[in-house]
N, C-alpha and C positions, 0 to 999 in steps of 0.2 A: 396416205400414199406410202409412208415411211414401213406403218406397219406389214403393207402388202409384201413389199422390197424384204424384210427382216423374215416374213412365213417363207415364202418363196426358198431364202439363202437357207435357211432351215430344214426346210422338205427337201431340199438336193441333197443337203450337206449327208441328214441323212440314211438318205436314195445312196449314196456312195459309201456312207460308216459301214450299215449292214453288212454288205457283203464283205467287207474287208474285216470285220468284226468274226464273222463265219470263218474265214482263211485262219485267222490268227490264233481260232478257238478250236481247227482242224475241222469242225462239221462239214464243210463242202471242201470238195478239191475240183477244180475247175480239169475238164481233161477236151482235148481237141477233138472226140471224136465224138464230143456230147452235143459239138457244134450244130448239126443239121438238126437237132430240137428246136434252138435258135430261130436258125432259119428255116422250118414247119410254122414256128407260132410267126414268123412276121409273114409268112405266106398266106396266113387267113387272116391275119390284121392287116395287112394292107391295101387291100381291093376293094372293102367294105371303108375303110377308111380314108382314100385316095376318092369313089364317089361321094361322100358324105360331104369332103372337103369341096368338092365338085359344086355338089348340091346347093351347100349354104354358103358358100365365098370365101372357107377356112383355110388356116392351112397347117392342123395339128401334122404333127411328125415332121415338118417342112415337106412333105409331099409336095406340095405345088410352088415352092420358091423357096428357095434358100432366105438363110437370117444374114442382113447385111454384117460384113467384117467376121464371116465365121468358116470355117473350111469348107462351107457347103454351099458359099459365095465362091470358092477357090472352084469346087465340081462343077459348078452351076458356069463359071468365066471356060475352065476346059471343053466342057463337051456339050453347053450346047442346051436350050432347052428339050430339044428333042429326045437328047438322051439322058437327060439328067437324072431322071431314076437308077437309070443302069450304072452311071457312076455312082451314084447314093448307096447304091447296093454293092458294087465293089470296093467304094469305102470301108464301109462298115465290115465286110467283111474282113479287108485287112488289117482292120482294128482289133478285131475281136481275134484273127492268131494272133497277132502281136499281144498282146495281152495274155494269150494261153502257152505261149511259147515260153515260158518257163516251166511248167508245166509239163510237156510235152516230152520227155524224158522220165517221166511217172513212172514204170515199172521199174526201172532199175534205182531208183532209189529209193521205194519199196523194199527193196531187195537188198540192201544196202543198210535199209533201219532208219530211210530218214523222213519224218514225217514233213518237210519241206521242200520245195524245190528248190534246187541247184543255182540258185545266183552269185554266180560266181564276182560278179562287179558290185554286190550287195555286202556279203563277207566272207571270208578263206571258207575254203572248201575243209579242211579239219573243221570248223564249227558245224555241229549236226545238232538238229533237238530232237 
């Protein structure tokens, strides 16, 4: 059981190093209007994935119930089984600007020389790499 618990915290941890590893190394730059990729691939993963879930009584991607104690217990209390998808999907989307929203000033500093974005609450704006 222990070992399952240890793969698991590992396979996340990293599902999350990667891409941050990428940023840090300049190979991806995340830009917001890469966004509707995003949201193209969850639009043919979801429908085949939501009956599958249907099918055999699953519930990968929480498609069909939220994980108790987790924000998707929060969507799931707001709007309702009925619409819970809809909130599941406006979640996420707000996740994903917020997340790109540093970002989102990319050409101008570009333009400027900085291979970074702007986080100003991160450190002074004189430090540029």
């Amino acid at each position: 059981q222990s070992f399952r618990f240890l793969f698991k915290e590992i396979q996340h941890g990293l599902l999350i190093l990667f891409p941050i590893l990428q940023l840090v190394e300049h190979t991806i730059r995340p830009r917001l209007g890469a966004l509707w990729k995003v949201w193209l691939f969850l639009a043919v993963l979801v429908p085949p994935m939501w009956f599958f879930n249907h099918t055999f009584g699953t519930n990968y991607l929480f498609l069909n119930a939220a994980s108790p104690h987790s924000p998707l217990a929060w969507i799931l209390t707001l709007t309702g089984e009925a619409w819970y998808l809809l909130g599941y999907a406006l979640f996420g989307l707000a996740v994903m600007v917020v997340m790109l929203l540093p970002w989102a000033d990319e050409n101008n500093d570009a333009k400027n020389g900085s291979l970074m974005p702007r986080l100003s609450f991160c450190y002074p704006k004189f430090y540029q790499i």
